[in-house]
N, C-alpha and C positions, 0 to 999 in steps of 0.2 A: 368315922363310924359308919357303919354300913348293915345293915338288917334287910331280909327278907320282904317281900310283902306286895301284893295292886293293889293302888287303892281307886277302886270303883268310884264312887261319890266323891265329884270333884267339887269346890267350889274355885271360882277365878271372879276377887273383884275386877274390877277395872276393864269388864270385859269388852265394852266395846271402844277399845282404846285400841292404838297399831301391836303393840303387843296382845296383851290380855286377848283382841277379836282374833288374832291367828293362834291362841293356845287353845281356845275354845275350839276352833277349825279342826286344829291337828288332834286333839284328844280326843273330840267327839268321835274323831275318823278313828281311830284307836278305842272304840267301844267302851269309854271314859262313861260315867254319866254326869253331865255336864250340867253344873248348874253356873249360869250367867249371872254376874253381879254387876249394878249399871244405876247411874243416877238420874243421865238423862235421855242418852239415846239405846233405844233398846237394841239389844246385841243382833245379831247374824246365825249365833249356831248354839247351840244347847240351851237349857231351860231356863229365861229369862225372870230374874229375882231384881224387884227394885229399891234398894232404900241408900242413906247415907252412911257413910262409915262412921263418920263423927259423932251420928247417934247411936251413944251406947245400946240404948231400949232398943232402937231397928234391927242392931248387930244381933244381940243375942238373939232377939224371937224368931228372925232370920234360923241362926242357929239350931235354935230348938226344933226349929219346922224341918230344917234340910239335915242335921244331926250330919255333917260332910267328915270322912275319913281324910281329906288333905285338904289344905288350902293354897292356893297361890294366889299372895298380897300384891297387886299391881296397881290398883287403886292411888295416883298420887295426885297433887297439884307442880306440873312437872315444866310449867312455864318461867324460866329462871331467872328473867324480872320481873312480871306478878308477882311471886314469891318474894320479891325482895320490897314491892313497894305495898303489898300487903300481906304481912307478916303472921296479922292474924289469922286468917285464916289457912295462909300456909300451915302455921304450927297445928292448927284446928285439923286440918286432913292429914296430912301427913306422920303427925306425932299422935296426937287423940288418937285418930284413926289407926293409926299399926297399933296402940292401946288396947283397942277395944277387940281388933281381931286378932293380935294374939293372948290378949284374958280369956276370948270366946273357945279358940284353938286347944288351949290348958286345958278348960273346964271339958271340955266336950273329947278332950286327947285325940286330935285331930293334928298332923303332920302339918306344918307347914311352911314355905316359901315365899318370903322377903323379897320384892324388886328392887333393887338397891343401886345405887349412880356411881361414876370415875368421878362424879362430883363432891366427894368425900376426900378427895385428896388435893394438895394444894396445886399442883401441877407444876411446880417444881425441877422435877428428875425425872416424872413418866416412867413409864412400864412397871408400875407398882403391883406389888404381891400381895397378898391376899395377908402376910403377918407385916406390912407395913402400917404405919399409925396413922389412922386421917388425919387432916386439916385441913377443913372447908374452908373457904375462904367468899363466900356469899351466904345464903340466908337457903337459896334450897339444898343446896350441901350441906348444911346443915341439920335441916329436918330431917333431912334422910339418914344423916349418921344419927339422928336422938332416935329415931325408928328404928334401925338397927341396935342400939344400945337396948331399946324398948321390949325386943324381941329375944335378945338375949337375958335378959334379965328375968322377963316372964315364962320362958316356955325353953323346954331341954329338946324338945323334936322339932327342929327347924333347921330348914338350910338359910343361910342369907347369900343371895344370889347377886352381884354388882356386873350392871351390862353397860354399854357406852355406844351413845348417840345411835340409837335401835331406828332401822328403816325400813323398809318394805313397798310392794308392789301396790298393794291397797289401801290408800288415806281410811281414819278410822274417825271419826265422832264431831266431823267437819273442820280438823286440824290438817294440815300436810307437813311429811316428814321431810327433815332437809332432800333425802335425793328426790324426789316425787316434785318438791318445788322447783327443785332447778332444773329437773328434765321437763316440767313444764315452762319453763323460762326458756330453755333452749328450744324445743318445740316451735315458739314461738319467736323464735329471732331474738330474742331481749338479753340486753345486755346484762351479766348477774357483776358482782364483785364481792369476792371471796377470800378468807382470810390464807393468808400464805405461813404464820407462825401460831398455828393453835393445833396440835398432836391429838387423839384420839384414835380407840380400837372401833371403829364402826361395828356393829351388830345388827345382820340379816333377821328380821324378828321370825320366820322358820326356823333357822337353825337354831335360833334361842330357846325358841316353842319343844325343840325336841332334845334339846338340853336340858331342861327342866325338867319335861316328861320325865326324862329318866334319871337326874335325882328325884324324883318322886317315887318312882318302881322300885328304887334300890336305897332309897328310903337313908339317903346320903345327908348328913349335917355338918354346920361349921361353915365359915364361910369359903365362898364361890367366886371367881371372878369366870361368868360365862358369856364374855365378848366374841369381838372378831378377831383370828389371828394374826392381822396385820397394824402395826403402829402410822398412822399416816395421819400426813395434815389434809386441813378441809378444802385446801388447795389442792393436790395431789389428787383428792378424794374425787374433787367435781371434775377434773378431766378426765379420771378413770370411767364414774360414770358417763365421760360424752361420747366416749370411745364406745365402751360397752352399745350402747344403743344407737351409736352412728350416728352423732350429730355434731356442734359445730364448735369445738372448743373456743374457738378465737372469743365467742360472744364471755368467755369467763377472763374477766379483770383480775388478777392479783394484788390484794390491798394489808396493809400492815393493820393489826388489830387495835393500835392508837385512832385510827382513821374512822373506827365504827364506834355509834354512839350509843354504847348498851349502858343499860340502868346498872346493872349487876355485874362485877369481876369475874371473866372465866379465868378457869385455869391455864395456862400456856400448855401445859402436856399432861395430861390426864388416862394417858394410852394402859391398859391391864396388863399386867404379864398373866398367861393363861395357860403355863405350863401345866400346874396343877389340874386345871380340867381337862390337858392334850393328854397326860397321863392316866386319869381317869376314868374317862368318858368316852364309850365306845363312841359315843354323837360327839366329833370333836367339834374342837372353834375353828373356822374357816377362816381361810386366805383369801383377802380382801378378790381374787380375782374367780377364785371358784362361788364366794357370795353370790356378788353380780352378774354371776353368768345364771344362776338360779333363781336370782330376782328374775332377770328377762326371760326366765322359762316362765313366769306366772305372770298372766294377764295385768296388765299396766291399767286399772280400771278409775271409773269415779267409785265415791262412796254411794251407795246408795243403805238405806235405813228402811226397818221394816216400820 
């Protein structure tokens, strides 16, 4: 379905996260009016809103005050063992919390967009479609698909949008995303060791920022798989990065994923098929090598907070 419409009055939780802080960047630059939604570090670019998602009362009054024409849901707890070894509060942000902003979205008939995980699907087969069936098979893959079922359930104007392993030039809210840790591990001589059978569509979070954007302009619903256009493992992935930025691949080990000792089961292949959005979407999903050439167009920086 597809309608008409800008919508001016943006809200973005999660906004100073590596995502959510470059939609804020790119929309604001796009004469968006940005409203920043943030729990603890206050954002970078547009009008800084603070409260919790999980509380119902903050959401709404929130609401009431900014009365936002779209929303974009990015707000998660996206650490996928915390998630698993505390459950409750996973389900608390993740499931309450898409709850409460999409009740608020209905009420206020506000447009809005779902950030959604490859962690929805069991990892299985890979390069899954947007009409394939989830089956999480940990605890934050889970939350994310009861938040998706959440949104569907409650509100008919929504996109839910599924992106995978999202990375960028600028660390956001004192986390570092995998390429940012390992070019600082190369950087500095260190040995990394990296899994060689775990699959994944990495996601430039620009390109996502502007994939979004414009399911928002064109006011696009249903679900989205808006990754990267290339399937690679996390192996593959960190020599492309050492290449890319000219440094020393040898220091990357190749280790079997029995060998790492996560709390939580990933999926073995979890990669999007993204034709639907190539077809789509004038902002397509990028080839893993046009991404990273665009990462290293934008300043490699620390975080800094206002």
């Amino acid at each position: 379905m597809e309608t008409k419409g800008y919508p001016l009055k943006l809200l973005i939780t999660g906004a100073s996260g590596l995502f959510g802080s470059k939609l804020c960047e790119v929309a604001a630059r796009k004469n968006y009016d940005v409203y920043s939604a943030y729990n603890q570090h206050e954002p970078l670019h547009g009008t800084p809103v603070q409260f919790d998602v999980s509380n119902k009362n903050a959401v709404e009054k929130i609401f009431r005050k900014i009365n936002p024409e779209a929303v974009v849901h990015a707000a998660a707890l996206t650490n996928v063992d915390k998630c698993e070894t505390q459950k409750e509060l996973a389900w608390k942000i993740n499931v309450e919390g898409t709850e409460n902003i999409a009740e608020s979205c209905k009420e206020h008939q506000a447009f809005l967009i779902y950030i959604s995980t490859d962690y929805v699907f069991d990892g299985e087969n890979g390069m899954f479609k947007e009409t394939d069936k989830p089956s999480p098979i940990n605890y934050y893959g889970l939350t994310k698909l009861k938040g998706e079922e959440s949104v569907k359930k409650l509100i008919d104007k929504c996109c839910i949008a599924r992106a995978s392993v999202i990375y960028g030039a600028i660390p956001a809210t004192g986390k570092i995303n995998f390429a940012l840790w390992l070019l600082n591990k190369l950087k500095r001589e260190e040995k990394v060791t990296i899994v060689t059978d775990q699959w994944n569509s990495p996601t430039l979070n620009t390109n996502l920022a502007n994939m979004i954007l414009e399911v928002l302009e064109r006011k696009l619903t249903g679900v989205f798989h808006l990754a990267g256009a290339t399937r690679i493992s996390r192996y593959e992935f960190a020599k492309l990065l050492a290449e890319t930025f000219s440094l020393d691949k040898n220091h990357i080990t190749p280790v079997s994923s029995k060998e790492i000792k996560w709390i939580a089961r990933r999926p073995k292949d979890s990669s999007l098929n993204v034709n639907k959005a190539y077809r789509t979407l004038k902002n397509k999903p990028l080839k893993i090598h046009e991404a990273l050439n665009d990462m290293k167009r934008d300043k490699v920086v620390q975080p800094v907070y206002r």
